[in-house]
N, C-alpha and C positions, 0 to 999 in steps of 0.2 A: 885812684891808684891805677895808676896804666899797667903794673904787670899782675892785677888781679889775673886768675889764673880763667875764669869766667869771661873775660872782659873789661876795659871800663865802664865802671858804672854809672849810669847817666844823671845820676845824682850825686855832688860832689858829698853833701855833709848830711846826719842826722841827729838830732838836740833830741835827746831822750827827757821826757819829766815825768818824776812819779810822784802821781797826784792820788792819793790813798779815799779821799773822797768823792762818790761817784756823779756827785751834783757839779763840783769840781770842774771834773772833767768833758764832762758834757757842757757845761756852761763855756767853756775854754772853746771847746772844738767850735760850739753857734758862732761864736764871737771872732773867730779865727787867729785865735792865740796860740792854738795848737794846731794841727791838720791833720792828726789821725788819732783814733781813738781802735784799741782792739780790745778784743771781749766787753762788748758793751753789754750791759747787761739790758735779762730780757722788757723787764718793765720799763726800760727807757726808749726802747725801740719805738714807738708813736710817735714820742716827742721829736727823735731824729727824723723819721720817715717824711717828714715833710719839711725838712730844714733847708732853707738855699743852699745851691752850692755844696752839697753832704751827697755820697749816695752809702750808701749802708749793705754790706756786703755779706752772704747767707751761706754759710758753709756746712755741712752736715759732718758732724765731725765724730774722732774715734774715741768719744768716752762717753758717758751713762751715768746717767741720775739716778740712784736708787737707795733704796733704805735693806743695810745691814744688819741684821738677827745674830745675837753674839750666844752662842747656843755653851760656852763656857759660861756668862755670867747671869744669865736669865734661862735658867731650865727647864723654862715650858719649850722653850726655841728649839730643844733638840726631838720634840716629837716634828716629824714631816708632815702630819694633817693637821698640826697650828700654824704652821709654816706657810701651807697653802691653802688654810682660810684666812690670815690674812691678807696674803695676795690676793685673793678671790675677794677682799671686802673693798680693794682699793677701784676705784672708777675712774682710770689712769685715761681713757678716752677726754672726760669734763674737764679734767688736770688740762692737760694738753690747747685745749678748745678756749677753757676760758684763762685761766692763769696764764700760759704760756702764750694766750693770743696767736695759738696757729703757729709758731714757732718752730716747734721742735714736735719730731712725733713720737707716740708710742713705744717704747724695746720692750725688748722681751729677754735680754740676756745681754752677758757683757763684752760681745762681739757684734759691731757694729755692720749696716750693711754697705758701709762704703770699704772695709774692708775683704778682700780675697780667702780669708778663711770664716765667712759668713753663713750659713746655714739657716734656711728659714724651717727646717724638719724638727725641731726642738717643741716643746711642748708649751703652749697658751694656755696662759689661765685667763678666763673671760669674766669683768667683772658679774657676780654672782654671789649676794649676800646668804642667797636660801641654801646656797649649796654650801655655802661657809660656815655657816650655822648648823647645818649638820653635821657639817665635818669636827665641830666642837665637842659637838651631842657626845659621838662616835667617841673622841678621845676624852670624854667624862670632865669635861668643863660645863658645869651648867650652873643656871644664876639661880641657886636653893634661898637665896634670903628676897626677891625682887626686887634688887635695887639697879637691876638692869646689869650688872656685873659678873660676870659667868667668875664661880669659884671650883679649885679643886682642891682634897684634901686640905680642907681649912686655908687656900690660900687663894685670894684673889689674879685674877687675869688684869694684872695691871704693871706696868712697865716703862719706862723715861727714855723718850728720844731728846737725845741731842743732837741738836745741830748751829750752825755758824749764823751767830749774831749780824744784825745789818745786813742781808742779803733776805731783802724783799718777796722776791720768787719763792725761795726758800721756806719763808718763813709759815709764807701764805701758803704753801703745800704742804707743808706741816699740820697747819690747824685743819686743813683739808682731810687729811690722815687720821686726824684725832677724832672728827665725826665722823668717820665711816667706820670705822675700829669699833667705836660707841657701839655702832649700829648692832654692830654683831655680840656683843659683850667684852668687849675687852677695851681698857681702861687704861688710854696712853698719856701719860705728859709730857710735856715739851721744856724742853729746857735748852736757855741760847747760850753762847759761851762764843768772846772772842776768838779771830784764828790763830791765835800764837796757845794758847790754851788748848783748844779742841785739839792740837796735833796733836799732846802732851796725853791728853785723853783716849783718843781710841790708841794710842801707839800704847799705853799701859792695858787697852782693853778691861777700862775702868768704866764701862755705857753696856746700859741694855741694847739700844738698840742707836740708827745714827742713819742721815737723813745727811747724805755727799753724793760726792764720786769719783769715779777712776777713769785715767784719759789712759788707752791703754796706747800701747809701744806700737809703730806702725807692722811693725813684727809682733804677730799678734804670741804673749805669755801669760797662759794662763796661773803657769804655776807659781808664780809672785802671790796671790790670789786667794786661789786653791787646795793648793797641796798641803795637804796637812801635818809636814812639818815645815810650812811656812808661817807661821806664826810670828808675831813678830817677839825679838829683835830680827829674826832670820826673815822676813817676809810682812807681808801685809795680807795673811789670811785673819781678818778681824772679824770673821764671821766664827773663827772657831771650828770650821769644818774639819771633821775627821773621817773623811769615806775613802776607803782601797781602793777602787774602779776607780774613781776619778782621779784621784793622784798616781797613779798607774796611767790613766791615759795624757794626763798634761805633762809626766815628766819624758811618755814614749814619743810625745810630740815634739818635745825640744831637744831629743836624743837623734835626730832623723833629717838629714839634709833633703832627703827627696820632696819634693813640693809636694805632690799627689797625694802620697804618704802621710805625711803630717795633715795635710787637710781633711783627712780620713781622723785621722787620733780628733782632731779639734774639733771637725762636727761630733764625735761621741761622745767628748767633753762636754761642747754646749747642752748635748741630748743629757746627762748625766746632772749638769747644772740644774737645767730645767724641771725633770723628775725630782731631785731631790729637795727645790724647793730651798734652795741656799740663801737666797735672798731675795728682796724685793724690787725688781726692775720696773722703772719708771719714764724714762723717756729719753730720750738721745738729745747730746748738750751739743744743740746747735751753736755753732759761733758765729758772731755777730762782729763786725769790723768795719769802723765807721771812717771815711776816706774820702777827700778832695775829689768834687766832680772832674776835674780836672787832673787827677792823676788816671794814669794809663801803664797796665802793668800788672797792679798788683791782682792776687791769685788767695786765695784763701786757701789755708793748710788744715784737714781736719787731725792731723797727728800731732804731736807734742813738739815737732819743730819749730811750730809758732808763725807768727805772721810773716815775719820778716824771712822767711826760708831763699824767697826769690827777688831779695833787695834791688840786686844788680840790676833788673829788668823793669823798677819803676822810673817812670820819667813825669815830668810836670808839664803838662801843655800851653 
């Protein structure tokens, strides 16, 4: 299209196929039935990594892996030192190392460091079972019968993650989750559920707990999130958070055109996130975009604009 407003783009056409299965499409791209593949997922990255002709493209991008505490539907959730013992049980370093094969690293909150309103001043929790284990003590969860199960007032520390069926990584981070939980006393199941389903689910805030993530806006809002009358339908705060500081500082941040300004609210929001122990943050969703050694151009996006942001500028050699 020569009056693209960009340029002409030096590729005249692009044949979109949605191939819903990920052997699929991998098998397509080897074979070169297709020629690009994005978001590959991360278990398949080896098979690609040495494929002729393939180079596999590493982007660190703007959303977060982590497991959601739904402090409406599971009531032990709304004490903060269950909160951050179980963060403190998870050993989100091994996740990273051996699951994700080096992939994707560690986060620690749900502002990414490739974004501008980034802050590394927010509070680490370092895996530490002994310290999580007293933090149970402290809020009177202990396992009275030995069955390795910490209970209070007659009622067990046991709780159902869900998360999205067929998604490998996932799945295996999951059961990863459920022994180190163990570890400490507390007793998680897992339960999968396809993704036409699972939206239906946390959007009712029908789950204890839930094992996703959020790709956030290259504009970084927290209060979709957070703020606690974002609940949904109004929002996707599915953690159930109800704290005044913080929704006070996410909604003074999106009230404020000054850049300085706002980066000031949102480091104190991350600082507030962090303390209060909202959720469980687990590792930054690297994107993986598998592409023609012979294309030249393309740019990986780690924002929600997606691969294609700077079409115009691929070419075929």
């Amino acid at each position: 299209m020569p009056s693209y407003w960009r340029g002409t783009p030096k590729i005249a056409k692009l044949l979109f196929k949605f191939l819903s299965n990920t052997n699929t499409r991998i098998n397509q791209l080897t074979s070169g039935e297709v020629h690009l593949v994005v978001t590959v997922p991360w278990d398949k990255h080896r098979a690609l990594a040495g494929a002729a002709g393939v180079v596999v493209h590493r982007t660190p991008g703007n959303a977060y892996e982590h497991v959601t505490l739904n402090q409406r539907q599971f009531p032990a959730f709304t004490d903060v030192r269950v909160r951050r013992a179980l963060t403190m049980a998870v050993d989100r370093d091994l996740i990273a190392r051996t699951i994700l094969d080096g992939l994707a690293p560690v986060t620690h909150g749900p502002i990414q460091s490739v974004s501008w309103a980034f802050t590394d001043d927010a509070r680490k929790y370092p895996f530490d079972p002994a310290s999580a284990r007293a933090l149970l003590d402290e809020a009177e969860w202990r396992d009275t019968s030995g069955d390795g199960i910490r209970e209070r007032g007659g009622r067990p520390l046991a709780f159902t993650l869900i998360t999205q069926a067929g998604f490998a990584v996932r799945e295996s981070v999951a059961q990863v989750l459920q022994r180190q939980f163990r570890e400490i006393g507390a007793d998680m199941a897992i339960s999968l559920h396809d993704g036409t389903s699972i939206s239906q689910i946390w959007f009712d805030g029908r789950f204890d707990a839930m094992l996703h993530w959020w790709q956030m806006p290259a504009d970084p809002e927290l209060t979709l999130f957070f703020a606690a009358d974002r609940t949904p339908p109004a929002g996707r705060n599915i953690n159930f958070v109800n704290d005044e500081a913080l929704t006070r500082l996410v909604y003074a941040a999106d009230r404020t055109v000054d850049l300085g300004e706002r980066k000031r609210y949102l480091r104190d929001a991350q600082i507030r996130i962090a303390d209060l122990a909202v959720e469980i943050p687990l590792y930054n969703v690297t994107k993986l975009d598998a592409v023609p050694a012979t294309l030249s151009g393309f740019t990986g996006n780690p924002t929600n604009a997606g691969a294609f942001w700077n079409v115009h500028e691929w070419e075929i050699r």
